[in-house]
Legacy VTK file of the C-alpha trace (Angstrom):
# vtk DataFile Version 3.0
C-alpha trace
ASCII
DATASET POLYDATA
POINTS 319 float
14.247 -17.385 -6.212
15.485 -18.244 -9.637
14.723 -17.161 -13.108
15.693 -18.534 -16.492
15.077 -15.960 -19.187
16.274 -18.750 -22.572
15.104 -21.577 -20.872
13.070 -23.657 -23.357
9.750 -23.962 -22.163
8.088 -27.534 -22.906
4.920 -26.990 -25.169
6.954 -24.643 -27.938
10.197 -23.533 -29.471
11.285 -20.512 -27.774
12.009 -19.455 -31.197
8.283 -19.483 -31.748
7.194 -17.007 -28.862
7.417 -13.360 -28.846
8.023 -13.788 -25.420
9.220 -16.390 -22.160
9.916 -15.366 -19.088
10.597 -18.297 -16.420
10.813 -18.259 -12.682
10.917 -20.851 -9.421
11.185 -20.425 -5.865
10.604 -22.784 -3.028
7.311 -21.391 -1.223
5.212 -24.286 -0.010
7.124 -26.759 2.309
10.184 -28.338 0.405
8.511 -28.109 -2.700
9.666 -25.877 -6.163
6.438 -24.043 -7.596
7.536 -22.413 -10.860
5.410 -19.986 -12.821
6.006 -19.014 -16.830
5.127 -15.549 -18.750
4.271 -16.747 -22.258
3.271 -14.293 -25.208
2.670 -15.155 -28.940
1.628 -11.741 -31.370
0.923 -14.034 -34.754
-1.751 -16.316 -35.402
-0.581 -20.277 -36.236
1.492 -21.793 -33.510
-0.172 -25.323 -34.706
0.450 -28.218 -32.542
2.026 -27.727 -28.982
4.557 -30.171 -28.202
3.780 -32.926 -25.971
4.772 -32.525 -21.552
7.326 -34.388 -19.917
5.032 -36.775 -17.714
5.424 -35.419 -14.101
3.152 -35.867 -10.864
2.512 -31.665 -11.457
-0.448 -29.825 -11.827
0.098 -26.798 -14.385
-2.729 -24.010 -13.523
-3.329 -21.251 -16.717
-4.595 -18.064 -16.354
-5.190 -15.940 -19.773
-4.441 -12.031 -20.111
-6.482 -12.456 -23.302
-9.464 -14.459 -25.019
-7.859 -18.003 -25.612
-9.490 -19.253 -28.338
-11.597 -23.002 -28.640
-9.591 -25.856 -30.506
-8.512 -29.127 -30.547
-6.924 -30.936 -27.936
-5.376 -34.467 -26.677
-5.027 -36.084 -23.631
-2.817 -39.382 -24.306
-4.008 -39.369 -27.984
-7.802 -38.972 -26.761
-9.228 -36.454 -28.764
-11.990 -33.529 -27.400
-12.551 -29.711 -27.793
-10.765 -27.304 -25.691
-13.560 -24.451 -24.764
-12.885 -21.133 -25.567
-11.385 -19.592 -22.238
-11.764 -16.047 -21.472
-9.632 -13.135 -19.907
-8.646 -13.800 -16.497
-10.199 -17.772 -17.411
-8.234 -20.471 -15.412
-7.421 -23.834 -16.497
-5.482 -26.992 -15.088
-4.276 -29.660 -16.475
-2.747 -32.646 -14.988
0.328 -33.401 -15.753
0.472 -37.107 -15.587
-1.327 -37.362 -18.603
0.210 -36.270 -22.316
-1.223 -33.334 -23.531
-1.025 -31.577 -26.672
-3.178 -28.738 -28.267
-4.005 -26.951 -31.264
-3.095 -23.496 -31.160
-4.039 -20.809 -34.086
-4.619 -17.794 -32.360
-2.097 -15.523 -30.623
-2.378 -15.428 -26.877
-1.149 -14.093 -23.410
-0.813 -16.637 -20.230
0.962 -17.053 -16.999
1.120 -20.734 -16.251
1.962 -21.625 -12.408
2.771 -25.420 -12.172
2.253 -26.773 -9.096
3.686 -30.546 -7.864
1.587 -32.997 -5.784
4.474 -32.620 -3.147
3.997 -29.575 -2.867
0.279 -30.033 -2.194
1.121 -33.172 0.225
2.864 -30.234 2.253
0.345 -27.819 2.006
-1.970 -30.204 3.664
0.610 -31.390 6.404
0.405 -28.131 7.594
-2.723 -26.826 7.457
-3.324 -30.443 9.270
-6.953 -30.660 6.678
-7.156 -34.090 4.519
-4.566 -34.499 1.215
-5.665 -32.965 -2.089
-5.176 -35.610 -4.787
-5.772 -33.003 -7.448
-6.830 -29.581 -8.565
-9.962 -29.478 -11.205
-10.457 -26.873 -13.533
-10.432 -28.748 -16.713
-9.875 -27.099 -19.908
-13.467 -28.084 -21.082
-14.860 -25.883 -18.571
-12.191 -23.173 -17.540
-13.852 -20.768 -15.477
-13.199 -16.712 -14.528
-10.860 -16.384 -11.488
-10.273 -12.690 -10.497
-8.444 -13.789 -7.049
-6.136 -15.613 -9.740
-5.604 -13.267 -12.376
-4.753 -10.539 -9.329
-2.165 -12.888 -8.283
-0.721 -13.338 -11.432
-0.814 -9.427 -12.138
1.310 -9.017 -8.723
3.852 -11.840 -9.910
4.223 -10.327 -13.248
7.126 -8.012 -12.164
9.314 -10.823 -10.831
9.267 -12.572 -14.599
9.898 -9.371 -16.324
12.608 -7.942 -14.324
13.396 -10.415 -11.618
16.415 -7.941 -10.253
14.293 -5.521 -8.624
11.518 -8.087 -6.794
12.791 -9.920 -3.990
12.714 -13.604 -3.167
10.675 -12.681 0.021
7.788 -11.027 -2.273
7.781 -13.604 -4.920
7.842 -16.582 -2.370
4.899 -14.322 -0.469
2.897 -14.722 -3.778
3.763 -18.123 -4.684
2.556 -19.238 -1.381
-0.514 -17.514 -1.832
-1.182 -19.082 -5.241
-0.541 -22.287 -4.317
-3.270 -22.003 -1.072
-5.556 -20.458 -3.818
-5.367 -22.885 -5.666
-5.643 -25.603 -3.042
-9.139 -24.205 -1.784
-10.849 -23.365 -5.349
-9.886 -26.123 -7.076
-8.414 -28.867 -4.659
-11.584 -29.127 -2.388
-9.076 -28.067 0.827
-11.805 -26.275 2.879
-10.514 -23.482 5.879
-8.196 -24.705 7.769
-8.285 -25.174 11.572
-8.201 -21.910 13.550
-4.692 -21.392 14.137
-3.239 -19.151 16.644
-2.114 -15.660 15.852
0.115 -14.562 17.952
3.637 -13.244 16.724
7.411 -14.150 17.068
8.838 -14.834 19.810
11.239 -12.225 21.408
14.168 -14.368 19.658
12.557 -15.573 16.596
12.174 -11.807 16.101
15.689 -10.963 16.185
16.676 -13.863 14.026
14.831 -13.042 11.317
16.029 -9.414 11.644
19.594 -9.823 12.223
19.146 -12.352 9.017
17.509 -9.632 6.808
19.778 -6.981 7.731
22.767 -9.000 7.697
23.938 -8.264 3.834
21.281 -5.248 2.765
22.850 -6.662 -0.750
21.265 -10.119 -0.032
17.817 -11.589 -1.097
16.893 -14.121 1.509
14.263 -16.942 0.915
11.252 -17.399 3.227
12.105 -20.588 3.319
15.265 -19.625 4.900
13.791 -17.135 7.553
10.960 -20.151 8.748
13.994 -22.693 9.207
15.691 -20.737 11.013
13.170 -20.412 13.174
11.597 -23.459 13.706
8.461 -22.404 11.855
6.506 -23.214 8.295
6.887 -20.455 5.640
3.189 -19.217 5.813
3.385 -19.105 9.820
6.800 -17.310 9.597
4.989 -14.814 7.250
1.794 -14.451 9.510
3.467 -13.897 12.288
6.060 -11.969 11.278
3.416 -9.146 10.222
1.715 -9.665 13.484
4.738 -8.548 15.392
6.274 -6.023 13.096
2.950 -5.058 11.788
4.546 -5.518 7.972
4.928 -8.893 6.030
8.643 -9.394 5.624
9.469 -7.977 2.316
7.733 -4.923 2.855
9.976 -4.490 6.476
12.815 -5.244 4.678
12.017 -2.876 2.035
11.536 0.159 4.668
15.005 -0.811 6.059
16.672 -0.500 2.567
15.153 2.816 2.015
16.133 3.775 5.732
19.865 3.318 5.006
19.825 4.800 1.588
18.804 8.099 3.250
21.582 8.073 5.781
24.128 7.337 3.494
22.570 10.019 1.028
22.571 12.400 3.798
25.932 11.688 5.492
27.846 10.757 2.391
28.833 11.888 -0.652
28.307 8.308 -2.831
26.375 8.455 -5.820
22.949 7.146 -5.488
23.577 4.317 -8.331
26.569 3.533 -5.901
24.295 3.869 -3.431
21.244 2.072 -4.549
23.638 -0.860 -5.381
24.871 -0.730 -1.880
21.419 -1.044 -0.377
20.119 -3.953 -2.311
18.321 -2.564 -5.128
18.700 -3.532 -8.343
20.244 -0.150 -9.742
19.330 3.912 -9.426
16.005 3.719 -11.092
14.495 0.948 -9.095
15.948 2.990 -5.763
14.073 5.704 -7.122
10.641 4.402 -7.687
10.785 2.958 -4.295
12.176 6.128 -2.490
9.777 8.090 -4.147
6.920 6.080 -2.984
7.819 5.666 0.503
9.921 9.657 1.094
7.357 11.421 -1.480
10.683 12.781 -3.219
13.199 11.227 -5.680
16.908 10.278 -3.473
18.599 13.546 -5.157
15.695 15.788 -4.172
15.913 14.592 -0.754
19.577 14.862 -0.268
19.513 18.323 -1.571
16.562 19.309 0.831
18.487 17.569 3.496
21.453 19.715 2.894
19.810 22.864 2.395
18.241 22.386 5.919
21.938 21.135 7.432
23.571 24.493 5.983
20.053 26.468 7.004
20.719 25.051 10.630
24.132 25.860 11.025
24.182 28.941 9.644
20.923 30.263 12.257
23.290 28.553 15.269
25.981 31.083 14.039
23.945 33.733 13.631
22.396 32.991 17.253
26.365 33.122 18.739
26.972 36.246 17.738
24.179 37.577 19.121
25.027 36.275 22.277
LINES 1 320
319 0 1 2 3 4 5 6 7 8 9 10 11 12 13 14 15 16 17 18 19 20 21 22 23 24 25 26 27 28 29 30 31 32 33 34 35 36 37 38 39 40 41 42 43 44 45 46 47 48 49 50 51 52 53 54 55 56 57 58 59 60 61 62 63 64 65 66 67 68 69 70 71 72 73 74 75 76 77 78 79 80 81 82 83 84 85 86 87 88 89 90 91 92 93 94 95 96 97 98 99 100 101 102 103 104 105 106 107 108 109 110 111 112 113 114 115 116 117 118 119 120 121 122 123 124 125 126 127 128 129 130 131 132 133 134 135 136 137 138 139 140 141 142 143 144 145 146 147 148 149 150 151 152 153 154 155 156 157 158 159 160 161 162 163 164 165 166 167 168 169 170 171 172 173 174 175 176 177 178 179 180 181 182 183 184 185 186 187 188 189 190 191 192 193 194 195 196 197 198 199 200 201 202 203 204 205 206 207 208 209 210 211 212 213 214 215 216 217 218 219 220 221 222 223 224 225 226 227 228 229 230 231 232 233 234 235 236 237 238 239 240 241 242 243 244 245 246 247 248 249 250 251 252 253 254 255 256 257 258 259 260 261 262 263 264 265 266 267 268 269 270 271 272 273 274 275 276 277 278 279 280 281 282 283 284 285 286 287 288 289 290 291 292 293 294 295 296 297 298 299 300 301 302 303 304 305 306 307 308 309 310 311 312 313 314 315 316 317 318
């Protein structure tokens, strides 16, 4: 997973945004899908600047009303609709586009190659999607989208504390989305659903555990094991019962308490040591999976320790 927080996104200055947050990972096949956060607060952007022609389908989902306006596709004029919250549109890349903007808005924009819908296809073995339609005419409502979206938000705000498992988990979800509403890809064959094999299991295991300070790729776990990223995922889940960033998660947490209750580290020190991205983020997580913040729980652990010993003394003497 990357992330560019200055990178200049193509349509505006970044001067001219109150805010652009920027993010790619490698989710379906070989492919780069990249997704932008983009927020104006004023009124009058005016004209967008004009794409770089690429074979790259760039999906829009608005947080907001997105006001009506005018539009151009390679100098052809027309009227953009008024889209509304959680409205998607797509636009096709291969064509010049630019827009009149004079309201502020809100929008995550996911862009989405043809490659990466070639390999999308290969896999689920179900004929190639040319294109996805949702033209900004006729944008339409998509709460499966805008749920999506919501869930990737974290990883452009504060990419340190999501890992590249999650985000590539999302981005592979989007991009299927996307390939069934709006690319005509109907359900796929069945597929069996079985799990890992015994070794693939300890492979992907030994790879996640191997640096707790790491943030493996999807990508990385499937090669490894001879599998596509969505199968790794499925059947990762159906053998461990978790999807892989959750598992991973658990076994971050797990090692955070036995250093917290064995050691005498700090728990930034600690939190650092176990992959998160400093104390706070260790704390949110701790305290949703151990009910209790990392010093609470040391303490209690302690207090029991001490309680323990000092019962096993008194139970000596008795003796």
């Amino acid at each position: 997973m990357s992330s560019a927080k200055h990178s200049e996104p193509f349509f505006a200055r970044r001067g001219h945004l109150d805010r652009y947050e920027h993010m790619s990972v490698r989710s379906l096949g070989k492919s780069e899908l990249s997704a932008s956060w983009v927020r104006r607060d004023e009124p009058g952007l005016g004209l967008t600047l004009p794409n770089t022609r690429s074979d790259t389908f760039l999906a829009s989902i608005f947080l907001n009303e997105f006001s009506g306006g005018d539009i151009w596709r390679d100098d052809r004029h027309f009227r953009r609709a008024t889209i509304p919250a959680g409205g998607v549109a797509i636009v096709d890349q291969r064509y010049s586009w630019v827009a009149e903007v004079a309201d502020p808005f809100e929008s995550v924009h996911v862009s989405v190659p043809l490659s990466a819908l070639n390999d999308l296809s290969d896999e689920l073995r179900i004929p190639t999607i040319d294109e996805l339609v949702c033209p900004v005419q006729s944008p339409r409502v998509d709460p499966v989208m805008l749920h999506l979206v919501l869930a990737l938000l974290p990883a452009l705000v504060q990419p340190g504390e999501v890992s590249a498992l999650f985000a590539d988990y999302l981005f592979a979800a989007i991009g299927i989305h996307l390939a069934q509403a709006y690319g005509g890809a109907g359900c796929p064959p069945e597929i069996a659903r079985g799990g890992l094999a015994p070794w693939q299991e300890r492979r992907v295991k030994e790879m996640l555990l191997d640096d707790l300070r790491g943030d493996p790729a999807l990508a990385d776990l499937a090669q490894a094991c001879g599998l596509s990223a969505r199968h790794l995922a499925r059947a990762f889940k159906a053998t461990t019962g978790l999807p892989p960033h959750r598992w991973l998660l658990r076994r971050r947490v797990e090692r955070a308490k036995e250093l917290l209750e064995h050691g005498d580290e700090s728990v930034s020190g600690i939190a650092l040591a176990c992959g998160f991205a400093d104390q706070s983020h260790l704390t949110r997580v701790f305290q949703a999976l151990a009910g209790s913040s990392p010093s609470a729980w040391r303490r209690q652990r302690r207090h029991w320790t001490t309680a323990g010993a000092v019962n096993g003394l008194d139970e000596k003497r008795r003796q």
